[in-house]
C-alpha positions, 0 to 999 in steps of 0.5 A, spaced: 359 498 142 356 498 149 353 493 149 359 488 148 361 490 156 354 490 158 354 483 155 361 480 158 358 482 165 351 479 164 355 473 162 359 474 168 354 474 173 351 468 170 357 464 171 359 466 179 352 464 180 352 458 177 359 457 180 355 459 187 351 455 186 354 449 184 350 448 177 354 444 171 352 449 166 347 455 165 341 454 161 337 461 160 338 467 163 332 473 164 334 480 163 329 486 165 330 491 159 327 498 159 325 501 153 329 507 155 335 503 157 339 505 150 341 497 149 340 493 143 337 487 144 338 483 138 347 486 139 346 482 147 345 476 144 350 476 138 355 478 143 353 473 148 353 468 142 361 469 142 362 470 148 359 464 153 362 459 147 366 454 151 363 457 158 358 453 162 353 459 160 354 456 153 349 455 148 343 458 154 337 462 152 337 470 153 329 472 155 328 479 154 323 481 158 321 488 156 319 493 161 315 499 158 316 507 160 312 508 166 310 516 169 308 521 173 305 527 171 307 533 177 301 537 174 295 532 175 298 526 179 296 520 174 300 515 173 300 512 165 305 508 161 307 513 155 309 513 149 318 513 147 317 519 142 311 523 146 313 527 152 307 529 155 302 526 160 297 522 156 292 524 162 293 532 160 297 534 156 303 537 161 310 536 159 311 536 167 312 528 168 317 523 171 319 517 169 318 511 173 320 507 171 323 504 163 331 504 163 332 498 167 337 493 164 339 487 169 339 480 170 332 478 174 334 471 174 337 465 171 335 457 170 342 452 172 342 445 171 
């Protein structure tokens, strides 16, 4: 059920920028979307269906652009996007990896009329 608050701040920084700016409405909003970040897509755009109603945010397209699950093995320094269900590096096989990057979840941009 996070996903509800999680959209009703995406909505909510939509329409502060909006009001920011002076746009009349919003047209889409484009989110970055980790892999590892634990949100539902398909649960943000229902719940901004419902929620941007009567909003200038109504009726705006959500872009979700997906970013992969980057990391950094501490045993033989390489870099490599990996796989959600395999913990080890892809280069050697060590368990001793960082992620660097797949659990962002943010609003990267935003169109306005």
């Amino acid at each position: 059920m996070h996903e509800l608050a999680l959209t009703q701040s995406i909505l909510d920084i939509a329409l502060s920028e909006a009001e920011k700016h002076g746009a009349s409405r919003v047209l889409s909003i484009r989110l970055k979307l980790g892999e590892f970040s634990g949100v539902v897509p398909q649960l943000i755009q229902e719940y901004f269906d419902i929620a941007g109603r009567g909003t200038p945010a109504e009726g705006a397209r959500l872009v979700m652009d997906r970013v992969p699950v980057t990391v950094r093995c501490s045993a033989c320094g390489a870099e490599n996007t990996m796989d959600r269900f395999r913990y080890l590096c892809p280069s050697c096989g060590s368990d001793q990896i960082r992620m660097l990057t797949g659990r962002e979840f943010y609003v990267d941009s935003l169109e306005v009329e």
